[in-house]
C-alpha angles and dihedrals in degrees: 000000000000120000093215110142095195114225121238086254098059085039082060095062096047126079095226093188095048084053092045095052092055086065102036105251133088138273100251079058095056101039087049085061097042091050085047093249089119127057107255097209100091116090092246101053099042081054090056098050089040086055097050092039089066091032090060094048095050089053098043087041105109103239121232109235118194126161 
């Protein structure tokens, strides 16, 4: 799994609890794996970095505007 420790600054931009409530854990949880406090092997954790992982990209990609 990926070795990425987010920064404040991406965890801003993330709802932890609503991503926690998707697995079925909390926010403090989720915010614990994606700092590095947490181990990262089990399943749960690897789809949460995996989800903020694309989150993040969607959010950081330049948009195309055209009118």
């Amino acid at each position: 799994m990926q070795t990425t420790i987010f920064t404040n600054e991406e965890l801003q931009d993330l709802k932890l609890a609503s991503i926690g409530r998707k697995y079925n854990c909390t926010g403090d949880y989720v915010k614990k794996i994606l700092i590095g406090v947490r181990g990262r092997k089990s399943v749960k954790s690897q789809k949460i970095v995996t989800d903020v992982i694309d989150i993040l990209n969607i959010i950081n990609r330049n948009p195309k505007v055209t009118l």
